[in-house]
GUGU-735891 format. One record per residue (C-alpha): residue number from 1; x, y, z; chain. Coordinates in steps of 0.25 Angstrom, whole numbers, plus 5000, padded with zeros to 4 digits. Example, Ala and Ser with C-alpha at 12.3 -4.5 7.8 and 13.67 -1.06 7.14 Angstrom:
resi, px, py, pz, chain
1, 5049, 4982, 5031, A
2, 5055, 4996, 5029, A
This chain:
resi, px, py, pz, chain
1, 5472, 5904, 4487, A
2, 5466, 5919, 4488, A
3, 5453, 5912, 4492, A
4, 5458, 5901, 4501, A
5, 5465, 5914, 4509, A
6, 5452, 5921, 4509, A
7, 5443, 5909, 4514, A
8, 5452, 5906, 4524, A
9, 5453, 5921, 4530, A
10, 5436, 5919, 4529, A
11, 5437, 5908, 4536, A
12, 5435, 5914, 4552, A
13, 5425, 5922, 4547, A
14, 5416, 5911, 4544, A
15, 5418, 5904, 4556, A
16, 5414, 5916, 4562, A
17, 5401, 5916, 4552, A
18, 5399, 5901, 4555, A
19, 5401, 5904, 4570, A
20, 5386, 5907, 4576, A
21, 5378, 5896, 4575, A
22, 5363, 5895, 4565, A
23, 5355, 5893, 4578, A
24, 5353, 5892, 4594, A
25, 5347, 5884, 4605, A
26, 5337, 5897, 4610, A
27, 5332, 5895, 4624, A
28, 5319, 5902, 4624, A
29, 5313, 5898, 4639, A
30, 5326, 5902, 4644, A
31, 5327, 5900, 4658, A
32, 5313, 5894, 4661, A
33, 5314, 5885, 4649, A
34, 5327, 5876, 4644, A
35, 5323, 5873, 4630, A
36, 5328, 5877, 4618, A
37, 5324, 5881, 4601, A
38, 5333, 5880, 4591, A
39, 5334, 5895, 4582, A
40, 5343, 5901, 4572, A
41, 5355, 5909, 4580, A
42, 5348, 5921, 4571, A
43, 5336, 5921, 4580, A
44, 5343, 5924, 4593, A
45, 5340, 5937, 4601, A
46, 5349, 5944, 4612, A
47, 5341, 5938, 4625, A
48, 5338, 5923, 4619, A
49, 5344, 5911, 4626, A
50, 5351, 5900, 4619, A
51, 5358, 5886, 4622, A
52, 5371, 5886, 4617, A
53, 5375, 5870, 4617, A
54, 5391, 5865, 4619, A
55, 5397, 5866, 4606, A
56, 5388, 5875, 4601, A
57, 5391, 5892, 4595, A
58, 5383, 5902, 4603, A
59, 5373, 5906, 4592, A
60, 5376, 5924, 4599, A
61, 5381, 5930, 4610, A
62, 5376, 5928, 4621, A
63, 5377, 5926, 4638, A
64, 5377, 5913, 4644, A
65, 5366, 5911, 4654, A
66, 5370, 5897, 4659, A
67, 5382, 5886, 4657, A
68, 5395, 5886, 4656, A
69, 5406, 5883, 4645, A
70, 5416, 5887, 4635, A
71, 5414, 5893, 4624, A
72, 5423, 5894, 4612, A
73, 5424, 5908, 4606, A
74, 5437, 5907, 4597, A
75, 5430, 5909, 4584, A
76, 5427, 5923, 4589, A
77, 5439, 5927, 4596, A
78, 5449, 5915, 4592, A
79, 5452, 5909, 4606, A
80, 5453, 5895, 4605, A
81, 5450, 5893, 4620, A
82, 5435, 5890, 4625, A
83, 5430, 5902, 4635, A
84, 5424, 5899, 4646, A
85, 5410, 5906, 4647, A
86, 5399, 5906, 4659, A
87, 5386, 5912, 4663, A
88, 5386, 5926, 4659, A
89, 5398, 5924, 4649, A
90, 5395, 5932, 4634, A
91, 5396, 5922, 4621, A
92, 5398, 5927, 4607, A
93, 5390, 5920, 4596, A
94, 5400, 5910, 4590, A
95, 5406, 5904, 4600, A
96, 5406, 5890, 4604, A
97, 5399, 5884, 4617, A
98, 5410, 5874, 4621, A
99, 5406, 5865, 4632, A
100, 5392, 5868, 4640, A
101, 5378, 5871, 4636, A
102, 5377, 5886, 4639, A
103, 5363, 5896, 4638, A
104, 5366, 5909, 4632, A
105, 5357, 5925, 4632, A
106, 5360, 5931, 4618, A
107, 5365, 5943, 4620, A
108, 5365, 5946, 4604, A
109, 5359, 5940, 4591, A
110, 5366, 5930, 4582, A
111, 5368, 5942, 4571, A
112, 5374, 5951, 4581, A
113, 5383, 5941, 4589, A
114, 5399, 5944, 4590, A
115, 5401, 5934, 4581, A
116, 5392, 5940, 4570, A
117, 5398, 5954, 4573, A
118, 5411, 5948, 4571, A
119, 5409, 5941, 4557, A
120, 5401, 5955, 4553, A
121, 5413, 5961, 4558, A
122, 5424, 5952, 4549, A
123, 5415, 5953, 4535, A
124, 5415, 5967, 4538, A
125, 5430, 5967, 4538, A
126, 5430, 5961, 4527, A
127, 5424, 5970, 4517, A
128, 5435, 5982, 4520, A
129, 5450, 5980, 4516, A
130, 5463, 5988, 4522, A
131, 5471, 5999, 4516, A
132, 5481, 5991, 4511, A
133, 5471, 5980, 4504, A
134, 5465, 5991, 4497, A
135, 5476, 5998, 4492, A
136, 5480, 5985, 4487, A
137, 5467, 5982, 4480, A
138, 5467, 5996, 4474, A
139, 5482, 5994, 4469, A
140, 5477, 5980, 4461, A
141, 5466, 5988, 4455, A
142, 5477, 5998, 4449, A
143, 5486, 5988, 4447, A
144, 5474, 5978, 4437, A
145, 5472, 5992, 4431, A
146, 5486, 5996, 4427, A
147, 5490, 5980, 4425, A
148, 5479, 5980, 4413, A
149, 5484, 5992, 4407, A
150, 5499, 5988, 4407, A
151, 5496, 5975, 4400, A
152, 5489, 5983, 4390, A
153, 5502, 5990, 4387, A
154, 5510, 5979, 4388, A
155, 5502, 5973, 4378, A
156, 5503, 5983, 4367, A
157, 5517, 5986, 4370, A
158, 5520, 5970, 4369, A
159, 5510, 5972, 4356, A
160, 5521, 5982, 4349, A
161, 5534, 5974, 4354, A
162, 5529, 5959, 4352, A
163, 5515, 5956, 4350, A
164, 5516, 5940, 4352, A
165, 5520, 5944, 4364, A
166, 5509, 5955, 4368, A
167, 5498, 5946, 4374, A
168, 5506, 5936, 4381, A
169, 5515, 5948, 4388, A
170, 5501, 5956, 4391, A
171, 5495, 5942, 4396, A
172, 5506, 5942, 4406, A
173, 5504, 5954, 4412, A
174, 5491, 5952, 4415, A
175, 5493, 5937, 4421, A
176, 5505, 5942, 4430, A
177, 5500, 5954, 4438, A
178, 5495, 5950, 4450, A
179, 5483, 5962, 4455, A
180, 5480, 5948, 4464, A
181, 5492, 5950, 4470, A
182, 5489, 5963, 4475, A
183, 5475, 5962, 4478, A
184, 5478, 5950, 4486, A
185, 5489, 5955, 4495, A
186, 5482, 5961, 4507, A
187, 5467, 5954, 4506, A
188, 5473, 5940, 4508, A
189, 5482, 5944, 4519, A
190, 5471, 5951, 4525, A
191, 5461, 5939, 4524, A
192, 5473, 5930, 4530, A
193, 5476, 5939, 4542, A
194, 5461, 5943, 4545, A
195, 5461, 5926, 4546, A
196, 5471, 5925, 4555, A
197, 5467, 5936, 4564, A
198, 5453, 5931, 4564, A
199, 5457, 5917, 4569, A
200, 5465, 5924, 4582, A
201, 5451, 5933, 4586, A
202, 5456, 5945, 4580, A
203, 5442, 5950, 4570, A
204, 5447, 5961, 4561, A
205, 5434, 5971, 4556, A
206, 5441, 5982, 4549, A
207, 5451, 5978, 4536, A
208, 5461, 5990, 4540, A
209, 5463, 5981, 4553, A
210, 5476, 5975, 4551, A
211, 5483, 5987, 4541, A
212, 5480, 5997, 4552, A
213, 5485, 5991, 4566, A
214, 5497, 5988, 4558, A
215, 5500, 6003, 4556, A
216, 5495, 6006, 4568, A
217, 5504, 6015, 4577, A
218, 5496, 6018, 4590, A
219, 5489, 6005, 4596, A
220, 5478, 6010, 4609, A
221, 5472, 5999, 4619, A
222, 5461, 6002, 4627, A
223, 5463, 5997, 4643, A
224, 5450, 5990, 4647, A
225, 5448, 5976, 4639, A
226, 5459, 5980, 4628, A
227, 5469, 5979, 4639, A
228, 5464, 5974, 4649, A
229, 5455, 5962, 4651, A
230, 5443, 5970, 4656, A
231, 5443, 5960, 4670, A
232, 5449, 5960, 4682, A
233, 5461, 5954, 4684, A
234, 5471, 5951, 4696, A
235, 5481, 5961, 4696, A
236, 5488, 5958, 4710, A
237, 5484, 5952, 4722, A
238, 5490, 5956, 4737, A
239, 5490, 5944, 4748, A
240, 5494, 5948, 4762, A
241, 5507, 5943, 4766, A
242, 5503, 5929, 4771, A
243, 5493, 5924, 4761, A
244, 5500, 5919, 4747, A
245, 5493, 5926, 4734, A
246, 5491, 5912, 4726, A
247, 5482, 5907, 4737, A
248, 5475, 5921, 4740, A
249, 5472, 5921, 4724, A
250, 5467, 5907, 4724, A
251, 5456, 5910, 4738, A
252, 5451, 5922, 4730, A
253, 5450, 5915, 4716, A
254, 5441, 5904, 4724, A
255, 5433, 5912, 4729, A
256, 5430, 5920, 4716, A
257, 5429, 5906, 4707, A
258, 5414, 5908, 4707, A
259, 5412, 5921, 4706, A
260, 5409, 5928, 4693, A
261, 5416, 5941, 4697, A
262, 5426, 5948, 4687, A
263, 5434, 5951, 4699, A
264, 5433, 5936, 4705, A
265, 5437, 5931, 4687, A
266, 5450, 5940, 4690, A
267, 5453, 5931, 4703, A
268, 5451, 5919, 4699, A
269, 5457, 5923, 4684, A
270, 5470, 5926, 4694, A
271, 5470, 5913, 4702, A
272, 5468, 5906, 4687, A
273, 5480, 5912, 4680, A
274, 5489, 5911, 4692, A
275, 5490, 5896, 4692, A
276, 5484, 5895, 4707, A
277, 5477, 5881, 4711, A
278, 5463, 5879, 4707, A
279, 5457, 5889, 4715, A
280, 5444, 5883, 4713, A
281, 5445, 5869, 4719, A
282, 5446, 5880, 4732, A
283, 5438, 5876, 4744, A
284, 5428, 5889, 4743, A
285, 5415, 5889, 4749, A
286, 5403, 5899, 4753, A
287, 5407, 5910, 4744, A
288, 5399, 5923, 4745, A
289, 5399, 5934, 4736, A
290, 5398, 5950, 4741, A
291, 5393, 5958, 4731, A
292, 5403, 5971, 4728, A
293, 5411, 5965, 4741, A
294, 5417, 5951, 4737, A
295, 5415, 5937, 4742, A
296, 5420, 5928, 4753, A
297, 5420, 5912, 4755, A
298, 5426, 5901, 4762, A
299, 5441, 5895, 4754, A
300, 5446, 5883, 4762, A
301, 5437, 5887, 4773, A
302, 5443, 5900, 4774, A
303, 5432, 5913, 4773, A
304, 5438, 5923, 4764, A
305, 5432, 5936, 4759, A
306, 5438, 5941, 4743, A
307, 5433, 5956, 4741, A
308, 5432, 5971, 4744, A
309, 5439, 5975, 4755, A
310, 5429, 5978, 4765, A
311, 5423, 5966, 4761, A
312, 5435, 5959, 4765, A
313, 5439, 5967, 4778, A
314, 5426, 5964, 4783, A
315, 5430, 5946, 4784, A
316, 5443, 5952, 4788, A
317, 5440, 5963, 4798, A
318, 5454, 5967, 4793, A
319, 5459, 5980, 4790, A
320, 5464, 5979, 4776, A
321, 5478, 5972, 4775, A
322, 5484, 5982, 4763, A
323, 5482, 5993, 4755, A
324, 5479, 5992, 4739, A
325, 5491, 5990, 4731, A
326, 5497, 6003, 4726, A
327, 5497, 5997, 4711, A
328, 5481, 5997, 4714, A
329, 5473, 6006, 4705, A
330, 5457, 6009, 4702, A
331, 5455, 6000, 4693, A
332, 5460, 5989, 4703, A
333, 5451, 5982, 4713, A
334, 5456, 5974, 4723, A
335, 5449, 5964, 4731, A
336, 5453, 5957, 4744, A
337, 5452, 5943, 4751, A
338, 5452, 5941, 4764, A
339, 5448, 5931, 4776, A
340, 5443, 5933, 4790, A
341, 5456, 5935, 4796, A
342, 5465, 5942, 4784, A
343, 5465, 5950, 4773, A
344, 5473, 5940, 4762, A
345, 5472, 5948, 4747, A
346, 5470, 5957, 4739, A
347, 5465, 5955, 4723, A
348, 5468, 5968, 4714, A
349, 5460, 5966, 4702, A
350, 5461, 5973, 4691, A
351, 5458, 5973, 4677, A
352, 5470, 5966, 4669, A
353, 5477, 5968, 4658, A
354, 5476, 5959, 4646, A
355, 5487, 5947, 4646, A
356, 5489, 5952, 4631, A
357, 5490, 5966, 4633, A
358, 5505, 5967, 4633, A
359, 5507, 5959, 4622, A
360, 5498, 5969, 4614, A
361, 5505, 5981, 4620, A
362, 5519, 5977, 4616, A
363, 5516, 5973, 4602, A
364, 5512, 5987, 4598, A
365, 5521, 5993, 4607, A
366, 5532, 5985, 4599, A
367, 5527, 5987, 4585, A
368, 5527, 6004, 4588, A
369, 5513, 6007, 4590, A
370, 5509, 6016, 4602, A
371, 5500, 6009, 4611, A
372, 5490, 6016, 4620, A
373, 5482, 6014, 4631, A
374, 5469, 6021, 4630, A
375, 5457, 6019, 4642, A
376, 5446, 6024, 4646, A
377, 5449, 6019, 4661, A
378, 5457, 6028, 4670, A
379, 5471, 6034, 4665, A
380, 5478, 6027, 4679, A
381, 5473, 6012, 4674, A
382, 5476, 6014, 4660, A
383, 5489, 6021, 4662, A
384, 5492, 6007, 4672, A
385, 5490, 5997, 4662, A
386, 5498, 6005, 4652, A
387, 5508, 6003, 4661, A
388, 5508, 5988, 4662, A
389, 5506, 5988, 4649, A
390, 5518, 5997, 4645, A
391, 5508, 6007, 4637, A
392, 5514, 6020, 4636, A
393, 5501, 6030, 4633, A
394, 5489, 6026, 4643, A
395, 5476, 6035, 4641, A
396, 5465, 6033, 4652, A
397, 5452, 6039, 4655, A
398, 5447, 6040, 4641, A
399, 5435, 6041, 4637, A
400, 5431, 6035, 4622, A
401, 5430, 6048, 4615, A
402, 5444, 6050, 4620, A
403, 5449, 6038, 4617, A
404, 5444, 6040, 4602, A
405, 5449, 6055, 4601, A
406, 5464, 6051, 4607, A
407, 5463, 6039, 4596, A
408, 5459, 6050, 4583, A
409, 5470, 6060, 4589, A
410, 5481, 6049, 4589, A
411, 5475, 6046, 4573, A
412, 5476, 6062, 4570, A
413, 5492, 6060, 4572, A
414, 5491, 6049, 4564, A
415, 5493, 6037, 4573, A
416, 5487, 6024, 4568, A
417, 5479, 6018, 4580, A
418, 5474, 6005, 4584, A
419, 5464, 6004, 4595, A
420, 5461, 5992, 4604, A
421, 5449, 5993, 4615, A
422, 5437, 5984, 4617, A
423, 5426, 5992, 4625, A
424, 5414, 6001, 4621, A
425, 5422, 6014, 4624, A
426, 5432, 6009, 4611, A
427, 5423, 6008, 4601, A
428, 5425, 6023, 4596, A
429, 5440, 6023, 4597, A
430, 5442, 6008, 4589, A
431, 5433, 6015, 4579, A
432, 5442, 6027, 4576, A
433, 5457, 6020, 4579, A
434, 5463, 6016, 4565, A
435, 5459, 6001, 4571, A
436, 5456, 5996, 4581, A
437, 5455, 5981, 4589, A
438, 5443, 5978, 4598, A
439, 5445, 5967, 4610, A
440, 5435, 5955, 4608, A
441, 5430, 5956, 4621, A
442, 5427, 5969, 4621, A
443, 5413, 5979, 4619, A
444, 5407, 5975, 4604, A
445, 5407, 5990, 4601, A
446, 5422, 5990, 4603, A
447, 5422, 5978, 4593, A
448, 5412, 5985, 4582, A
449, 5422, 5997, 4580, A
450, 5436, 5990, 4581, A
451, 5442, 5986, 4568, A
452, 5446, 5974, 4575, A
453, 5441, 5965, 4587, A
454, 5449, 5955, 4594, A
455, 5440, 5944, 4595, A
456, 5451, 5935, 4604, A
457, 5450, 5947, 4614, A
458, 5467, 5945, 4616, A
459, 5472, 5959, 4615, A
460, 5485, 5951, 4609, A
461, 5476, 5949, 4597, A
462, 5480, 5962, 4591, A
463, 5496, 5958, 4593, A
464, 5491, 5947, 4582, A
465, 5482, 5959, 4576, A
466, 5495, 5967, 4574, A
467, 5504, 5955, 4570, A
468, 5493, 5951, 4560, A
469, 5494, 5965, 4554, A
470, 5508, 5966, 4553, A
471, 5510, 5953, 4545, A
472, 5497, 5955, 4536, A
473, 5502, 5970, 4532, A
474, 5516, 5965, 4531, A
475, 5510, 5953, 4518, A
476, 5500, 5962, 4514, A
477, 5513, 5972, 4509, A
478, 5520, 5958, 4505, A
479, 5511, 5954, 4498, A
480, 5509, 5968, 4490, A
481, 5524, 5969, 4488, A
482, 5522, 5955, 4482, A
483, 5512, 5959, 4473, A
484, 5518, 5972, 4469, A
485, 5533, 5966, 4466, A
486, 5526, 5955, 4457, A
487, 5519, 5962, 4449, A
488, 5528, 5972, 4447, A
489, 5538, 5961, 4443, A
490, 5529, 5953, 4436, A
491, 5520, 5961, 4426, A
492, 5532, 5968, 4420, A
493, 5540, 5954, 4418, A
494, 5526, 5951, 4411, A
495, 5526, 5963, 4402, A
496, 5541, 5961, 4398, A
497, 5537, 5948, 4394, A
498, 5545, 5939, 4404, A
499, 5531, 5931, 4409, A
500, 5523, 5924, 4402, A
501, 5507, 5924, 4404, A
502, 5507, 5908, 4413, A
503, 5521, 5914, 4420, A
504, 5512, 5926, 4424, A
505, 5501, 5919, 4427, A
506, 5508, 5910, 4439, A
507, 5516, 5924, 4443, A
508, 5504, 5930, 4446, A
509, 5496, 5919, 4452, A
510, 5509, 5917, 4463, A
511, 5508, 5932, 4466, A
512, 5496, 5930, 4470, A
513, 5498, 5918, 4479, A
514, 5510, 5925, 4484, A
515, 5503, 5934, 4491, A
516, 5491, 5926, 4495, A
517, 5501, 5915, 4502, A
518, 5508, 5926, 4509, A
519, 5495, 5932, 4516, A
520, 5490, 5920, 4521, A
521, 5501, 5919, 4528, A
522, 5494, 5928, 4538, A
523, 5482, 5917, 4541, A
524, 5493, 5909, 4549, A
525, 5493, 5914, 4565, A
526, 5506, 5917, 4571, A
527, 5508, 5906, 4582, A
528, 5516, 5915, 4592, A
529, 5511, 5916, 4605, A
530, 5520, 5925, 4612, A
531, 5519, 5923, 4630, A
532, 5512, 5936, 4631, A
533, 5505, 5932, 4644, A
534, 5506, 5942, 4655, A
535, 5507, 5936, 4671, A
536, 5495, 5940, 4679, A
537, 5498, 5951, 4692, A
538, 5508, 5947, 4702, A
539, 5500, 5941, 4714, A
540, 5508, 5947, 4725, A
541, 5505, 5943, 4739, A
542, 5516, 5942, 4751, A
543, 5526, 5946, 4745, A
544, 5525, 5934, 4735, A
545, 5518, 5935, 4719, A
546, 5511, 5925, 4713, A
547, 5512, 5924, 4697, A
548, 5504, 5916, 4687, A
549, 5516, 5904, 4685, A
């Protein structure tokens, strides 16, 4: 049973091992020359081109150069949905090439792929054990000791009162302690829980993971990537009276379908989540790009012009039909469309918050830790999406040897901190925080000093982080009551006499299996999916909003 627990918490890890293909298509005329050599995945070198066929695992990371497909990443971040990836997108080594052809520049060698980081990263897990494992193991040790020396008295005590009786009694004893028990409780539950956290995306380095967020009293997010998506987003969009928002939204999205812009992805990423007709089967034509200015082109032979202000005003040769928004701030920027009679919108962009964020909040908010918003961007940015976020301390402006001396002086008055962050600027501060999470997207330095990377890059990940915890410690202390109270029971009732040695024997075999059953109930995943989805901005325009439905 013990080994069938461990073989199946083993598991992910060698899919993981299994994951990176034993060779690769290198293109070595690349682009003068199409053909291809067949070579071990070892032999590849950052700059080599390879062809990665449909159905096929990309041997490294790498870039695409041309094609355009899904590719499947869940065994690296457990999202069951194909991500769709295009010139310039960045592949991990390990994923799958679902659908086309694709040619991809390696970026990094087989042996130094994110996927070999990672498994380095699990067996290095591995070899380390928390507090609570060790003080069990510690506490066996004592126990075999002190178990061998009371049988011994028992023995000759049994020896003086009756000897028939003496080895039988003595035999007993020995069969029905259960050090198993003990040395069981905490390393099957850890195994079954690092299992189940595994299969969600959620890759734990250190073995104090679990233990410490569970006692953890202050939790600090960083803002940019941790809280926020780290791209534009639509936060509000202003229409002049007479033109309706859904269809100002849908001209834009149109004409930034083909552009690769991260302010053109939040537009279209709007017209997407708002449900509005397929913007794309618009009637668009002669589309021209303005470096630093914006475009203009012809929807439904209309000539519109989607940019800067000046840019606009200049089709218009209209003064500017509003001021910015009073909610506007610095780190809002704000583009305009327009035609040659009208000015017709205004697009605030800005970068959003995480449709998970919330959620996360709210957990440790309700489970009486003291979350923090600490950022190195400025304090009027910080302190605003504290607010939406209902965060009561918001810290801007700091700079990373602050953010790691605020962090040591919260631990000095003996807080017990958890750090989230995902950028180059963290990797000191995850490093001294009692643990701490790093976002999968985020900067590999970040990731090789946290104790634990969310692969899935869900900030809600650490809600099942912190429900995982929670229920792990709670049958890890189960299961060492349960071994306490039954051998405290059992050994006297043996050395009184009152078991035989086959009695024993089955009483020490079922405490073991007691608290074996009882930790594998952590492998199973909790099917709850609570609506945590938060509505994108309130399109306003006329007087009129336009919601996603």
């Amino acid at each position: 049973m013990e080994l069938a627990a461990r073989r199946k918490a083993a598991s992910a890890l060698d899919n993981l091992q299994h994951a990176l293909p034993a060779s690769a298509l290198r293109m070595p005329g690349y682009p003068a020359r199409r053909d291809t050599e067949l070579i071990s995945a070892g032999q590849l070198c950052e700059g080599d081109v390879i062809l990665v066929k449909s159905g096929e695992a990309i041997a490294a990371d790498g870039i695409i150069l041309e094609g355009d497909t899904a590719v499947d990443v869940s065994l690296l971040t457990g999202e069951s949905l194909a991500q769709r990836k295009t010139v310039g997108a960045s592949l991990p080594g390990g994923a799958v090439n679902a659908t086309q052809p694709i040619v991809v520049r390696i970026t990094r060698s087989a042996r130094d792929s994110t996927l070999s980081i990672l498994v380095k990263l699990i067996e290095q897990a591995g070899h380390g054990k928390p507090q609570l494992s060790l003080w069990a193991d510690k506490v066996a040790a004592w126990f075999v000791a002190v178990l061998l020396l009371f049988a011994v008295a028992v023995f000759i005590l049994w020896q003086w009162v009756d000897p028939s009786r003496a080895w039988p009694i003595a035999i007993a004893v020995l069969v029905v302690s259960c050090p198993c028990a003990l040395s069981l409780a905490t390393p099957t539950a850890l195994a079954a829980a690092t299992d189940r956290l595994v299969r969600q995306g959620i890759l734990i380095v250190q073995p104090h993971v679990l233990e410490t967020l569970h006692r953890a009293t202050h939790v600090i997010f960083d803002k940019t990537g941790t809280l926020t998506a780290g791209k534009p987003v639509l936060r509000h969009l202003e229409t002049m009276d007479a033109a309706p928002s859904a269809w100002c939204l849908q001209v834009a999205a149109a004409l930034e379908a083909s552009s690769a812009h991260p302010l053109a992805g939040a537009i279209v990423a709007a017209a997407q989540e708002s449900y509005l007709p397929a913007f794309a089967e618009v009637s668009t034509c002669d589309v021209r790009y303005f470096v630093g200015q914006g475009l203009e082109g012809t929807v439904d032979g209309i000539h519109y012009r989607l940019g800067s202000a000046a840019f606009v005003q200049a089709l218009t040769n209209c003064s500017l039909a509003w001021q910015a928004a009073e909610h506007v701030t610095s780190d809002v920027t704000s583009i305009y469309l327009g035609t040659s009679t009208t000015w017709l919108a205004r697009f605030d962009l800005a970068d959003g918050l995480r449709n998970d964020a919330l959620q996360v909040i709210r957990k440790f908010q309700a489970r009486g830790s003291t979350v923090i918003l600490l950022s190195g961007d400025q304090q009027a940015i910080t302190q605003r999406v504290a607010d939406d976020l209902g965060i009561a301390t918001a810290l801007g402006q700091y700079l990373p040897d602050q953010k790691l001396a605020f962090v040591q002086g919260l631990q000095r008055d003996g807080a017990i901190v958890a750090m989230v962050g995902d950028g180059i600027n963290d990797a000191a501060v995850l490093r001294a925080a009692d643990v701490s999470f790093a976002m999968g997207g985020g900067t590999a330095l970040a990731q090789m000093h946290a104790d634990c990377v969310l692969l899935s890059g869900r900030l809600s990940s650490l809600c099942e982080l912190d429900e995982t915890a929670s229920q792990t410690i709670s049958i890890m202390r189960q299961n060492l009551v349960w071994a306490t109270l039954y051998n405290m029971l059992a050994i006297p009732a043996a050395a009184f006499g009152l078991l035989n040695p086959w009695l024993s024997g089955i009483g020490m075999s079922v405490s073991s299996a007691v608290v074996v059953f009882n930790a594998l109930r952590l492998r199973r995943i909790s099917r709850r999916h609570a609506d945590t989805s938060v509505l994108p901005a309130v399109f306003r325009g006329g007087g009129k909003s336009l919601q996603r439905g």
